[in-house]
ROTI-640300 format. One record per atom (N, C-alpha, C): atom name; x, y, z; residue number from 1. Coordinates in Angstrom, 1 decimal, m for minus. Layout:
N
<r atome="CA" X="X" Y="Y" Z="Z" num="NUM"/>
...
***
This chain:
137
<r atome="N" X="35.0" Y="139.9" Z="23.4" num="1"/>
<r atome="CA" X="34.6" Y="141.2" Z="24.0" num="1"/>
<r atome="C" X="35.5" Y="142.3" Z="23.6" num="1"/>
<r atome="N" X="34.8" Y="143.4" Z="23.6" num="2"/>
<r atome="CA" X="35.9" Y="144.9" Z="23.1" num="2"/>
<r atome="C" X="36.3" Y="144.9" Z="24.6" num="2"/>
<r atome="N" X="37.4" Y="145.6" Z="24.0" num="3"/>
<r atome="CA" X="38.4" Y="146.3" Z="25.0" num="3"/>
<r atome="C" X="37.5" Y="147.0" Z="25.7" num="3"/>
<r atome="N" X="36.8" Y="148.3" Z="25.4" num="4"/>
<r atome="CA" X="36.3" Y="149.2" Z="25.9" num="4"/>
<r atome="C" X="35.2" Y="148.3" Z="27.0" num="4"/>
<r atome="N" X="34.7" Y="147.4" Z="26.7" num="5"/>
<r atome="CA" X="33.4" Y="146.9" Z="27.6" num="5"/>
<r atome="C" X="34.4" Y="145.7" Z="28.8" num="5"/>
<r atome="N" X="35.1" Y="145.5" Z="28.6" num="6"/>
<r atome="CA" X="35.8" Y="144.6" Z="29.0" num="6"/>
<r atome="C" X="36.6" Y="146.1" Z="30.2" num="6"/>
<r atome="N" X="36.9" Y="146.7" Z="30.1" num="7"/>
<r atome="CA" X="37.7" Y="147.7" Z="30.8" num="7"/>
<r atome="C" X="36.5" Y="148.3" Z="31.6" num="7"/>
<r atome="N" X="35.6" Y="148.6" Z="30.9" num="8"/>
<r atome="CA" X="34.0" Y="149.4" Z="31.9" num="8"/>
<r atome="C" X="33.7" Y="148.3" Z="33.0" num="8"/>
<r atome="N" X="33.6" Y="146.9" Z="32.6" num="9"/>
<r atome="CA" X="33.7" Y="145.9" Z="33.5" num="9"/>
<r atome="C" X="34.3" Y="145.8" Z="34.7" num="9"/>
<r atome="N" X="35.5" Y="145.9" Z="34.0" num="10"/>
<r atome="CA" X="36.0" Y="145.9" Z="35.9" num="10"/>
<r atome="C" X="36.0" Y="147.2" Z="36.4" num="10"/>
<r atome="N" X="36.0" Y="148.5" Z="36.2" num="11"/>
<r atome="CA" X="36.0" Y="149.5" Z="36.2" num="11"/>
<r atome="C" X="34.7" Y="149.7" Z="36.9" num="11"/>
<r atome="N" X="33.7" Y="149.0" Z="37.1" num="12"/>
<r atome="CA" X="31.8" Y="149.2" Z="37.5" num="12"/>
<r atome="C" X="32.0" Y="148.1" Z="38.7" num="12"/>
<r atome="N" X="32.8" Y="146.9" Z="38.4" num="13"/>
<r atome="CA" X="33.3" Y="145.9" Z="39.7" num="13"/>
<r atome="C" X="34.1" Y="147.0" Z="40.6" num="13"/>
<r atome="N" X="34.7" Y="147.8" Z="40.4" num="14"/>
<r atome="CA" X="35.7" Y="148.6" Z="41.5" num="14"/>
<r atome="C" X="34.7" Y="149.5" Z="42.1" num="14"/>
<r atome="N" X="34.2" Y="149.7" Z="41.0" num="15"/>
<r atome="CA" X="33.5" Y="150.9" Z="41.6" num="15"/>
<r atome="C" X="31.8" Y="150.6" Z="42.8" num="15"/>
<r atome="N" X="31.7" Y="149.2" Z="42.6" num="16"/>
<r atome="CA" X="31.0" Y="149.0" Z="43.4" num="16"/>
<r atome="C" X="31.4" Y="148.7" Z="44.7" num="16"/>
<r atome="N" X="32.6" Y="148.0" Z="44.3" num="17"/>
<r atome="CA" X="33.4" Y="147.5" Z="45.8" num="17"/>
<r atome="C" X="33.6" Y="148.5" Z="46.9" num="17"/>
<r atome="N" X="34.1" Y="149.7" Z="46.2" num="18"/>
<r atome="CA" X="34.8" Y="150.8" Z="46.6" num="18"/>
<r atome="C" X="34.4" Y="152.3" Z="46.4" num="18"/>
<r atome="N" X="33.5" Y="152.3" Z="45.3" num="19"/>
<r atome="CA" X="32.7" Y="153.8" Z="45.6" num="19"/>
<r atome="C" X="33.4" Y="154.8" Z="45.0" num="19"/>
<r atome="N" X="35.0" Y="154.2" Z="44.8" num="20"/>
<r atome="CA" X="35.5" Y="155.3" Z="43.8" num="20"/>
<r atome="C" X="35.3" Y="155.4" Z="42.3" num="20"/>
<r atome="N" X="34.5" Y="157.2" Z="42.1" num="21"/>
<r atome="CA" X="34.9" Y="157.3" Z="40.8" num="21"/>
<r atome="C" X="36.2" Y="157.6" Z="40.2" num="21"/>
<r atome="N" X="36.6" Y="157.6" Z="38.6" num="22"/>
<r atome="CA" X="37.4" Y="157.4" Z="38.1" num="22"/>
<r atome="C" X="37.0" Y="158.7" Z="36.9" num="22"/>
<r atome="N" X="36.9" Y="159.9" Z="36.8" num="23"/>
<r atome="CA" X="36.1" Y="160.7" Z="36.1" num="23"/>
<r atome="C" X="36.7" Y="161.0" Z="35.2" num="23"/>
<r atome="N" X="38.2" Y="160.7" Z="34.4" num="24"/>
<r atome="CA" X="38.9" Y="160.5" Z="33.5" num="24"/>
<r atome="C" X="37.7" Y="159.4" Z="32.3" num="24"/>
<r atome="N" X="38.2" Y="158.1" Z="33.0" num="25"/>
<r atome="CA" X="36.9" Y="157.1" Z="32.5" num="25"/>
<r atome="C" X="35.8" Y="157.7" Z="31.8" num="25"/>
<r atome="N" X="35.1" Y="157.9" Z="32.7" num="26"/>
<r atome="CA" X="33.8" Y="158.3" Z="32.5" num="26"/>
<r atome="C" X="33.3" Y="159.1" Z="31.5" num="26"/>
<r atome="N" X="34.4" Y="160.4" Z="31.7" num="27"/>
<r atome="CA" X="34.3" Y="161.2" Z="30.6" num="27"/>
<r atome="C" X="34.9" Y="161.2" Z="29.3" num="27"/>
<r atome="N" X="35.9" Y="159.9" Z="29.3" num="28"/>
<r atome="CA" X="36.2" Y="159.5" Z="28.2" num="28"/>
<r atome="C" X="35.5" Y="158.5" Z="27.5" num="28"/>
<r atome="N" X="34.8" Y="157.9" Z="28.0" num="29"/>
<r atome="CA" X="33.9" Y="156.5" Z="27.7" num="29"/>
<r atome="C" X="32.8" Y="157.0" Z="27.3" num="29"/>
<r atome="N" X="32.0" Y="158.0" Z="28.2" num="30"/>
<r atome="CA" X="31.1" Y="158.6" Z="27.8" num="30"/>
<r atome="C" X="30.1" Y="157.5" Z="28.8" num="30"/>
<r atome="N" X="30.1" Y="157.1" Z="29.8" num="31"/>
<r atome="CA" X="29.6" Y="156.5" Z="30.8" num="31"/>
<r atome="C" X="29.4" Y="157.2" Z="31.9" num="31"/>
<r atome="N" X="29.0" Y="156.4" Z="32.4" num="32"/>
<r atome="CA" X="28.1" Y="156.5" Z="33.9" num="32"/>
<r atome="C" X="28.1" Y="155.4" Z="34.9" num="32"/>
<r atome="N" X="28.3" Y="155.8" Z="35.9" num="33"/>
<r atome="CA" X="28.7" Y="154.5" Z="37.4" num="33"/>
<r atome="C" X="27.0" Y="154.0" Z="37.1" num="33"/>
<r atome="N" X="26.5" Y="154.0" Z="36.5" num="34"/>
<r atome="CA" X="25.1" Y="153.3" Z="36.4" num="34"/>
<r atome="C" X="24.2" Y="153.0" Z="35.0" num="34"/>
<r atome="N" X="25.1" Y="153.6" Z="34.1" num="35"/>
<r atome="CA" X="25.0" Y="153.2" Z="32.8" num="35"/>
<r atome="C" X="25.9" Y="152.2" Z="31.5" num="35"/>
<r atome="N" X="26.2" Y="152.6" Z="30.6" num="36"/>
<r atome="CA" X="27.0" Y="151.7" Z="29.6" num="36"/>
<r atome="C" X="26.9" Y="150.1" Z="29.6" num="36"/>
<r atome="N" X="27.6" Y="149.1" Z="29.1" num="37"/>
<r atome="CA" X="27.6" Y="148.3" Z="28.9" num="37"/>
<r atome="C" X="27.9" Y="147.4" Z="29.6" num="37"/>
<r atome="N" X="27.5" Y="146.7" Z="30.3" num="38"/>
<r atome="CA" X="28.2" Y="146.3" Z="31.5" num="38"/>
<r atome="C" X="28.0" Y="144.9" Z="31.0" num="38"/>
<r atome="N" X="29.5" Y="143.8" Z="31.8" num="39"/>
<r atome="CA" X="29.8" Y="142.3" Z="32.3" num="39"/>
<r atome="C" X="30.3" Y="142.1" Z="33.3" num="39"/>
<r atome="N" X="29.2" Y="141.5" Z="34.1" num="40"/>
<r atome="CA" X="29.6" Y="141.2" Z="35.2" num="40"/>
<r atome="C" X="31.3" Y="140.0" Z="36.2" num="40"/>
<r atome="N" X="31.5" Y="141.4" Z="35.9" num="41"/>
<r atome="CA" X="33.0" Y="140.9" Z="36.4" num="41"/>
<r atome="C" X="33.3" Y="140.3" Z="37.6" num="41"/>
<r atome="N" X="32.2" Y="140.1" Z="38.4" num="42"/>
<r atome="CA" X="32.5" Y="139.2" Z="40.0" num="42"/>
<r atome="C" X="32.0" Y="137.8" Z="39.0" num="42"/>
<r atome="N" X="31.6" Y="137.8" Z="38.1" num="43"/>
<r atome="CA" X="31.1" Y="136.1" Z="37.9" num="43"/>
<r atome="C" X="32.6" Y="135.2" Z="36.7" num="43"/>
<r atome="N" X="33.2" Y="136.2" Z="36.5" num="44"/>
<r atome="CA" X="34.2" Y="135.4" Z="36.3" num="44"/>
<r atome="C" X="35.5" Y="136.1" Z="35.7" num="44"/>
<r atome="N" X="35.8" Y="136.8" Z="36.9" num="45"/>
<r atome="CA" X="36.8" Y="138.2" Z="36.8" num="45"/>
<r atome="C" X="38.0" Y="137.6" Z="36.1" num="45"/>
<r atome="N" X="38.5" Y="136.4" Z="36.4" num="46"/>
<r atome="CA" X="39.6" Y="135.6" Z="35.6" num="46"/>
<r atome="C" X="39.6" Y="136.1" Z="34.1" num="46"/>
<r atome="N" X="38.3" Y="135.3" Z="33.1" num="47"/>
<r atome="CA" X="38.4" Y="135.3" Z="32.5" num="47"/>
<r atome="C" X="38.4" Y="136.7" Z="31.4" num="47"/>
<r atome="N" X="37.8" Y="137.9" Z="32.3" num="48"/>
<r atome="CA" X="37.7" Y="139.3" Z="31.9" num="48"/>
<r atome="C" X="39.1" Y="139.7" Z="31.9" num="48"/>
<r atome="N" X="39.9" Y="139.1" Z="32.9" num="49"/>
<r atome="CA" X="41.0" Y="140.5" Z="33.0" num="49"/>
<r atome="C" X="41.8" Y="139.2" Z="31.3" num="49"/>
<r atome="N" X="41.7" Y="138.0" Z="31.4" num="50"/>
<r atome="CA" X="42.5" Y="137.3" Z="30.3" num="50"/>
<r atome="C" X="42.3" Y="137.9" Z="29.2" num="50"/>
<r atome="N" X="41.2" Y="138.5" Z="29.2" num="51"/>
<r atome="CA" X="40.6" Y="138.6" Z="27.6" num="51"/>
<r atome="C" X="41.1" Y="140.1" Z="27.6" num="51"/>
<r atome="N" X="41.1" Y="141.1" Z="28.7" num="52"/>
<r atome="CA" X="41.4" Y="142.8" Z="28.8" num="52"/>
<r atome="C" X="43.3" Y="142.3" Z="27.8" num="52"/>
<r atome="N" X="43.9" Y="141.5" Z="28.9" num="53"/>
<r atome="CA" X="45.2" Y="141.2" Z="28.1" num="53"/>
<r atome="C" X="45.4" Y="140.4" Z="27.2" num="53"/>
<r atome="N" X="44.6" Y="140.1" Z="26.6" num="54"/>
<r atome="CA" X="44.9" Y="139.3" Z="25.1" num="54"/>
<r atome="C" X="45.5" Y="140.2" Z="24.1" num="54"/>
<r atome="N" X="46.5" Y="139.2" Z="23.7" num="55"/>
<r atome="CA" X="47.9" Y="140.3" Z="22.6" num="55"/>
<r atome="C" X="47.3" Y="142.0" Z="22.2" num="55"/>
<r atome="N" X="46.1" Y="141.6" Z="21.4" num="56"/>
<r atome="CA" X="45.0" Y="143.0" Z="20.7" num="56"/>
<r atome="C" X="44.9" Y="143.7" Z="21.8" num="56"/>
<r atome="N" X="44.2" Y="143.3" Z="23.0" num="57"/>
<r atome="CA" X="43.6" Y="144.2" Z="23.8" num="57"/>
<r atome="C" X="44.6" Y="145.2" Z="24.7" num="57"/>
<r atome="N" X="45.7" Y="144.0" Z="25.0" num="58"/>
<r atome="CA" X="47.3" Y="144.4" Z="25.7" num="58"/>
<r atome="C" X="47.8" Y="145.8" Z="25.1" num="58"/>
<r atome="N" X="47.6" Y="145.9" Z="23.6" num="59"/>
<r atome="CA" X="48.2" Y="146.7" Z="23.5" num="59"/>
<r atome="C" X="47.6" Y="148.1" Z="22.8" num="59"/>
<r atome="N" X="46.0" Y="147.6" Z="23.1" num="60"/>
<r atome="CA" X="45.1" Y="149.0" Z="23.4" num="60"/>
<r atome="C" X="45.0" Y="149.6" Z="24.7" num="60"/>
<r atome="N" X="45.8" Y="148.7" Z="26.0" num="61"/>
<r atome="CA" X="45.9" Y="149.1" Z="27.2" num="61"/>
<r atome="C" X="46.9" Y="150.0" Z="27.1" num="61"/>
<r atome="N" X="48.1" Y="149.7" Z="26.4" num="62"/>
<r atome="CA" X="49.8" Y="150.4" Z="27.0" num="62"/>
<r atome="C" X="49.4" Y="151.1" Z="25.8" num="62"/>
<r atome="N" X="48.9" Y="151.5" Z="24.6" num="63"/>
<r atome="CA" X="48.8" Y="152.6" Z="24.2" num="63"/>
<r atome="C" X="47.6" Y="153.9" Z="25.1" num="63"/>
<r atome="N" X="46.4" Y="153.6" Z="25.7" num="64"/>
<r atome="CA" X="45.7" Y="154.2" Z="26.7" num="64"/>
<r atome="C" X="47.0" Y="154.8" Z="27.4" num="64"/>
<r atome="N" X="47.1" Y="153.6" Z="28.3" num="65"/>
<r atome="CA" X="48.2" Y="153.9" Z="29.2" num="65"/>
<r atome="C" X="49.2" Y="155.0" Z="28.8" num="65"/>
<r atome="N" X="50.0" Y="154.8" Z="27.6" num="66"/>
<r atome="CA" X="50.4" Y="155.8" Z="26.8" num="66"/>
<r atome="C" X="50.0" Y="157.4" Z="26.4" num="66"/>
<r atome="N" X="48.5" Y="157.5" Z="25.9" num="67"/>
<r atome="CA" X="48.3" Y="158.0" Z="25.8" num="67"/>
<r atome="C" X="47.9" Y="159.4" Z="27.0" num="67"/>
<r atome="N" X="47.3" Y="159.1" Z="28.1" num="68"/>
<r atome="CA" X="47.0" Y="159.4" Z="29.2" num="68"/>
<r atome="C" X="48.3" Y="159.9" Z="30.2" num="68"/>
<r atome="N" X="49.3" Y="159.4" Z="29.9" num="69"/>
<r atome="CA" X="50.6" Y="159.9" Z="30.1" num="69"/>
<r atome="C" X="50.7" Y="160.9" Z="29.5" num="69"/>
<r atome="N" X="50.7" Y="161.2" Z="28.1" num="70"/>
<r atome="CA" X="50.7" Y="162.3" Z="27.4" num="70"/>
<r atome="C" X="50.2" Y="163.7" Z="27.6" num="70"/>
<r atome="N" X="48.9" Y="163.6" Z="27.9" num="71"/>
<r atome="CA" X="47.6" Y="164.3" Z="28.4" num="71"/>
<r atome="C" X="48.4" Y="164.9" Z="29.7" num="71"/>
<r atome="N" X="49.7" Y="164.4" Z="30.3" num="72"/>
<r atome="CA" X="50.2" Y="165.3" Z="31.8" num="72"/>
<r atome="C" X="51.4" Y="166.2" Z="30.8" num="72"/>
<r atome="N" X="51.8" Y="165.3" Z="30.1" num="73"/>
<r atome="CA" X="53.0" Y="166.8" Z="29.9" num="73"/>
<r atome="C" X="52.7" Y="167.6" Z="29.5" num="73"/>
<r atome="N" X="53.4" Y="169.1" Z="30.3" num="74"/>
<r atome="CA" X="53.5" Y="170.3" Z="30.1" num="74"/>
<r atome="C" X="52.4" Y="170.8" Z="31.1" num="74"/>
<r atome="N" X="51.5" Y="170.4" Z="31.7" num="75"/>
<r atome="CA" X="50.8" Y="170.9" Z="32.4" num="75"/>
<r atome="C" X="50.8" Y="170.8" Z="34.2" num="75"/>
<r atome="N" X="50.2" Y="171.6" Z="35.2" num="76"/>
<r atome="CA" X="50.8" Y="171.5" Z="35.9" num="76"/>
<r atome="C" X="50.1" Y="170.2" Z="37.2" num="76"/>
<r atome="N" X="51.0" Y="169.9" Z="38.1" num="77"/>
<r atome="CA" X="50.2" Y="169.1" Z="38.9" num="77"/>
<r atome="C" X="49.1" Y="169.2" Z="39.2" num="77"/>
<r atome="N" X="48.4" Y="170.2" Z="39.6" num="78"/>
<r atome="CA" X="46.8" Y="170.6" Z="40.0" num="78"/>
<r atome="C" X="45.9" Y="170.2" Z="39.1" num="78"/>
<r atome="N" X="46.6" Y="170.2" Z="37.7" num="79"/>
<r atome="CA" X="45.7" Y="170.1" Z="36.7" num="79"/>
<r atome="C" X="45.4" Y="168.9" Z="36.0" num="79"/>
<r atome="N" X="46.7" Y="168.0" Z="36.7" num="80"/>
<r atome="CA" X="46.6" Y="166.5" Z="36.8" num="80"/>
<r atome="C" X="45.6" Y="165.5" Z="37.8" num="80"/>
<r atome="N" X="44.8" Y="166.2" Z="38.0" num="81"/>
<r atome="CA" X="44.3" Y="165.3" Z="39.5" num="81"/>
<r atome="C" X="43.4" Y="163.6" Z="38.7" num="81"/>
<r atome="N" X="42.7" Y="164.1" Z="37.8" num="82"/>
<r atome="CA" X="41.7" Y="163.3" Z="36.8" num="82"/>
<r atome="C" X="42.7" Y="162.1" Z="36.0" num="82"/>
<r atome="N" X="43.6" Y="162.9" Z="35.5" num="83"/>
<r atome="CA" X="44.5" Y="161.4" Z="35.4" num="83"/>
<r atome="C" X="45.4" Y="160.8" Z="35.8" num="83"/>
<r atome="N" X="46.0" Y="161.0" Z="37.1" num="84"/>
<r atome="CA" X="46.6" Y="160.7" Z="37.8" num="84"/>
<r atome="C" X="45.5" Y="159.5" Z="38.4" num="84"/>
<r atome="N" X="44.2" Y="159.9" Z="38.6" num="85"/>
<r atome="CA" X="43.1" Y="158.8" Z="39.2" num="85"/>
<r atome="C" X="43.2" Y="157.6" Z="38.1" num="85"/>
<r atome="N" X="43.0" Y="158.2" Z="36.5" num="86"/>
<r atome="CA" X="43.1" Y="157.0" Z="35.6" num="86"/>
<r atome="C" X="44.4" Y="156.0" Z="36.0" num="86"/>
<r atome="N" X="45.6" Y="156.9" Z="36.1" num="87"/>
<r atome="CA" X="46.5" Y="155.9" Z="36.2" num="87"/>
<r atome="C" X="46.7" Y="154.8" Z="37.2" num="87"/>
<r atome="N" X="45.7" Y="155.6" Z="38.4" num="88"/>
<r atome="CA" X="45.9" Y="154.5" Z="39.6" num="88"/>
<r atome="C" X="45.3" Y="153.6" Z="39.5" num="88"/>
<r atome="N" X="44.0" Y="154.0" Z="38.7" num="89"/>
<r atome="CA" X="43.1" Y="152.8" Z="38.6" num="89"/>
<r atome="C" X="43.6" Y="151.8" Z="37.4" num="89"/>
<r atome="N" X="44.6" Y="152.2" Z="36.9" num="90"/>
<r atome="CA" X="45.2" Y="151.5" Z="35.4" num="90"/>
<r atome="C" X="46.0" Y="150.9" Z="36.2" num="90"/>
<r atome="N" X="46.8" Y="150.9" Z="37.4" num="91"/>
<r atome="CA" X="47.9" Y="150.3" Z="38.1" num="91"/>
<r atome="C" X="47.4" Y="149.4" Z="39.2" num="91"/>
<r atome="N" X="46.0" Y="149.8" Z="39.7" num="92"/>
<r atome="CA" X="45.0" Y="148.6" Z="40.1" num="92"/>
<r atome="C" X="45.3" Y="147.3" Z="39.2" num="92"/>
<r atome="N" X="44.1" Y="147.5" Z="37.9" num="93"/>
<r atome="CA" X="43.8" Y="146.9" Z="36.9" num="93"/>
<r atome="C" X="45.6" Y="145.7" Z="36.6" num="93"/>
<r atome="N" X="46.2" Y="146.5" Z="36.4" num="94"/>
<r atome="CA" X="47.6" Y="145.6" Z="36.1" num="94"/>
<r atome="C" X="48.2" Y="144.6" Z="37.3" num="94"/>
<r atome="N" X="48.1" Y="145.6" Z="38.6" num="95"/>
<r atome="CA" X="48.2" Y="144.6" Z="39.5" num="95"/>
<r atome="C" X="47.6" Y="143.5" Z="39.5" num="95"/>
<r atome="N" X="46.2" Y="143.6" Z="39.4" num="96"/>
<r atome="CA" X="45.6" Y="142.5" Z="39.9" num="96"/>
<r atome="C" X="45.6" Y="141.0" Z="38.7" num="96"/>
<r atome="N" X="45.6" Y="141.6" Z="37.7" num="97"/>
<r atome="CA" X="45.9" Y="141.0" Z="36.4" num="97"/>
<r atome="C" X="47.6" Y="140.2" Z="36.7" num="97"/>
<r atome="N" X="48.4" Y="140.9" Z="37.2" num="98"/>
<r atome="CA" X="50.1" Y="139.8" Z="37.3" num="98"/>
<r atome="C" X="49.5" Y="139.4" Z="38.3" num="98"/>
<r atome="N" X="49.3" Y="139.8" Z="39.8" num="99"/>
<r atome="CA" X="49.8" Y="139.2" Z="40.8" num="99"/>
<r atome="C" X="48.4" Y="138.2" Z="41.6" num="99"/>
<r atome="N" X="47.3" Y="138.7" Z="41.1" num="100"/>
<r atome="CA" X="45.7" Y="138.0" Z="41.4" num="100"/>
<r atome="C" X="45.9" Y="136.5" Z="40.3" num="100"/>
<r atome="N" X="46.1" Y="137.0" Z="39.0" num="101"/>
<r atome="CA" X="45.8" Y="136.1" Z="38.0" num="101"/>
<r atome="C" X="46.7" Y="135.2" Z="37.4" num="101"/>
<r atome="N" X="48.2" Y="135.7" Z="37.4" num="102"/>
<r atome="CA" X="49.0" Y="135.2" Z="37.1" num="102"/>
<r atome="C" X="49.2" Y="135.6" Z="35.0" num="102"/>
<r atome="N" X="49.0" Y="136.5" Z="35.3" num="103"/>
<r atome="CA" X="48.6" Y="137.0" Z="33.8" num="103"/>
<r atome="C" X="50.1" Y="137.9" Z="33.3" num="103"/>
<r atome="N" X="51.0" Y="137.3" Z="32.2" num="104"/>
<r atome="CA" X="51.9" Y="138.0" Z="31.8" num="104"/>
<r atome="C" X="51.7" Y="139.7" Z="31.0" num="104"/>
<r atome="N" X="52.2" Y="140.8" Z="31.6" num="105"/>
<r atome="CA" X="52.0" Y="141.9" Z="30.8" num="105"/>
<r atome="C" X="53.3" Y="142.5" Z="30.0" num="105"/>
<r atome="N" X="52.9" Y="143.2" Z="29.1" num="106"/>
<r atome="CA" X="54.4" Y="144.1" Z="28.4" num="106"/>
<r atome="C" X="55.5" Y="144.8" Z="30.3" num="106"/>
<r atome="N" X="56.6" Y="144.0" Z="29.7" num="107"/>
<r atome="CA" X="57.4" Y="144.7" Z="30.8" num="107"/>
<r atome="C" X="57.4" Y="145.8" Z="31.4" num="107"/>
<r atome="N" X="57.3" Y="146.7" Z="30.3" num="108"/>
<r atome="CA" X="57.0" Y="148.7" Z="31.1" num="108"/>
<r atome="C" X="55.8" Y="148.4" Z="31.8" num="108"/>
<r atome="N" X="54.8" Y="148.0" Z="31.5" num="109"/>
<r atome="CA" X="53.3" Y="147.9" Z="32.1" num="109"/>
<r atome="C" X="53.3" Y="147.4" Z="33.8" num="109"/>
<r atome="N" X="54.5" Y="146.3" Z="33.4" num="110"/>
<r atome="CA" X="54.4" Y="145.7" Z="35.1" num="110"/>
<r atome="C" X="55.1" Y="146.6" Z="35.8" num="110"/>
<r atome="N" X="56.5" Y="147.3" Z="34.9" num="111"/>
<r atome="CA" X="57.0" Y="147.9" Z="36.3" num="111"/>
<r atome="C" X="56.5" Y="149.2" Z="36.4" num="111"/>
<r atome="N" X="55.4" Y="149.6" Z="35.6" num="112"/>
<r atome="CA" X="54.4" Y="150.8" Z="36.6" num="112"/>
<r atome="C" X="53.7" Y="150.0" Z="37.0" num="112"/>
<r atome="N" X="53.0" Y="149.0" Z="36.9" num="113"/>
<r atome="CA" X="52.2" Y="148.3" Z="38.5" num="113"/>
<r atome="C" X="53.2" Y="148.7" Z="39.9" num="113"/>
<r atome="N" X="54.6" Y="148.0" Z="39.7" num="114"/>
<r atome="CA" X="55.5" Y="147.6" Z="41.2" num="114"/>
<r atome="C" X="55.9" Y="149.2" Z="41.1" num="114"/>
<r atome="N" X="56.2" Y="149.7" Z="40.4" num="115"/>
<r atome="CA" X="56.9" Y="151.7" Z="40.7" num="115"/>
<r atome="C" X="55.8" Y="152.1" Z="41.5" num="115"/>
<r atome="N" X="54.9" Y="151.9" Z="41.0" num="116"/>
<r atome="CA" X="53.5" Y="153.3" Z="41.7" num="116"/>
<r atome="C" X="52.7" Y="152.6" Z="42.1" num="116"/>
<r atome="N" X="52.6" Y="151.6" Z="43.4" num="117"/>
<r atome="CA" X="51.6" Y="150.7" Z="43.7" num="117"/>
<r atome="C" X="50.6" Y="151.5" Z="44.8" num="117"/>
<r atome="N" X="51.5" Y="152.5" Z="45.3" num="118"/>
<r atome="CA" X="51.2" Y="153.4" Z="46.5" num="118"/>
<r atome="C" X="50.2" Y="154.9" Z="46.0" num="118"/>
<r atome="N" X="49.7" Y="155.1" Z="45.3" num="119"/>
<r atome="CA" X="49.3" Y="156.0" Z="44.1" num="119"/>
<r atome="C" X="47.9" Y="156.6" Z="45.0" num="119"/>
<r atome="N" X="47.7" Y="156.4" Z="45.9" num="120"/>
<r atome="CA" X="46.8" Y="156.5" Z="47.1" num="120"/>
<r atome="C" X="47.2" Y="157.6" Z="48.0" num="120"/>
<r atome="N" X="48.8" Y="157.8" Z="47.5" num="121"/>
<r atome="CA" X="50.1" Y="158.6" Z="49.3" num="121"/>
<r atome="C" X="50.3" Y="159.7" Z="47.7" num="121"/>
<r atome="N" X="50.0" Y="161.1" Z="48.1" num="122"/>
<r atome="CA" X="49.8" Y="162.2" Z="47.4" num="122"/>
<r atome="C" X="51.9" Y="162.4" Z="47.5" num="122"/>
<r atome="N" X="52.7" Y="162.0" Z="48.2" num="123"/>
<r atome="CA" X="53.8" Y="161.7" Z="47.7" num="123"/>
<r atome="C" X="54.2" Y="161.1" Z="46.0" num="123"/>
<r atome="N" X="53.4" Y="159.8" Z="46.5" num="124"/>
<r atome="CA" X="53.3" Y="159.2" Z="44.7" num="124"/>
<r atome="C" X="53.0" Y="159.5" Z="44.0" num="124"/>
<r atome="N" X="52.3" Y="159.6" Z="43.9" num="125"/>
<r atome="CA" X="51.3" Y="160.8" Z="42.9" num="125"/>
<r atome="C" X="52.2" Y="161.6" Z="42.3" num="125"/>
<r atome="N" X="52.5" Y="162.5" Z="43.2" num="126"/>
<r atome="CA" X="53.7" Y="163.5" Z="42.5" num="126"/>
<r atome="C" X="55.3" Y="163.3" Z="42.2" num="126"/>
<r atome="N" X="55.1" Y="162.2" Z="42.5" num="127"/>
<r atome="CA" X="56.4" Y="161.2" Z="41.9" num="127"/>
<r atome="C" X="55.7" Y="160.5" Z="40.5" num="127"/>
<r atome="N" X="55.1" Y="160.2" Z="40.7" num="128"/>
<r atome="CA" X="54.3" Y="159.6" Z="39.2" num="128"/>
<r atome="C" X="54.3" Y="160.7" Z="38.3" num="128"/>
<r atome="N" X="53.5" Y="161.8" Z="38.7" num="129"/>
<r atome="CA" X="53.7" Y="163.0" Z="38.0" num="129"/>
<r atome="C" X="54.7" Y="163.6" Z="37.4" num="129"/>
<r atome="N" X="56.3" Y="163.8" Z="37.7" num="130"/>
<r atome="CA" X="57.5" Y="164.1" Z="38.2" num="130"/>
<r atome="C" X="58.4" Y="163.0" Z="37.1" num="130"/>
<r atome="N" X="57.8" Y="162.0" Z="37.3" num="131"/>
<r atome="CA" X="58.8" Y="161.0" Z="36.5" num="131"/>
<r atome="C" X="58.0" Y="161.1" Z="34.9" num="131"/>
<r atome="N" X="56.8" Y="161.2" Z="34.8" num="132"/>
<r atome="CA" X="56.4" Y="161.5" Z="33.2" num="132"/>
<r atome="C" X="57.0" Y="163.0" Z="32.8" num="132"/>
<r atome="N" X="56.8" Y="164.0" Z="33.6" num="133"/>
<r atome="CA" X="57.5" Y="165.4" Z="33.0" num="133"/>
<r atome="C" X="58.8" Y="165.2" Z="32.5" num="133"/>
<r atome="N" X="59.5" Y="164.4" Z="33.3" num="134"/>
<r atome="CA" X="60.8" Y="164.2" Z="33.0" num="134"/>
<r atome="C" X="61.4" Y="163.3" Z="32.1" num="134"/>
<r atome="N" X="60.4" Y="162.2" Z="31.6" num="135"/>
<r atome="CA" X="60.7" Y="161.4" Z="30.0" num="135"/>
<r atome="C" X="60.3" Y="162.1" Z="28.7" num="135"/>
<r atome="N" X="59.1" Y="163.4" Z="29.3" num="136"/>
<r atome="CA" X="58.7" Y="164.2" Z="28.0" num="136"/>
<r atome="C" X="60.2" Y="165.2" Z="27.5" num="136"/>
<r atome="N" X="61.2" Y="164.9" Z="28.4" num="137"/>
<r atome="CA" X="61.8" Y="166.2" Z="28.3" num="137"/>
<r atome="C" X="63.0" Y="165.7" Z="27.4" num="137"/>
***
């Protein structure tokens, strides 16, 4: 499976659970909470999040991851709201992958899971925010 369909997957599993959209996602995917390619990630989420972190895919995550970080420097918190959402839901996705699955990630990757688990408390957020301005600099 691609990255991309493998990531919409659980991405359409959260979003049913929970109702949150993710509109970074969406507008980057070019999807819809009721369209694109979907695999059903409740029938064997294990092996989805294995394959999201397979060496290839791992490191189409922490470049996203990467990249989306990027997308905040220089601009101001307000204007961060959209990918601050990506990252939380990127810090979901990793959590659940080490500590659900037992799934090894690139070290930087885990310690934004355990740094910003709280990404929900508009504190964090702007500590998440706060700490990327400050490695751009």
């Amino acid at each position: 499976m691609i990255f991309n369909e493998l990531l919409w997957s659980i991405y359409r599993s959260c979003f049913a659970k929970r109702g949150l959209m993710v509109s970074w996602m969406e507008d980057e995917y070019e999807f819809s909470a009721s369209g694109g390619r979907f695999i059903d990630c409740d029938k064997d989420e294990q092996g989805i999040y294995k394959s999201l972190f397979s060496i290839e895919n791992q490191r189409k995550f922490y470049s996203l991851y990467s990249r989306i970080q990027d997308e905040m420097v220089g601009i101001s918190y307000s204007e961060c709201e959209k990918i601050i959402d990506m990252l939380a839901f990127m810090q979901e996705v990793l959590a659940t992958a080490i500590w659900k699955h037992n799934i090894k990630v690139e070290m930087e990757m885990e310690n934004f899971a355990r740094d910003f688990d709280r990404l929900d408390v508009v504190a964090e957020r702007i500590r998440l925010y706060e700490s990327v301005q400050k490695k751009s600099v």
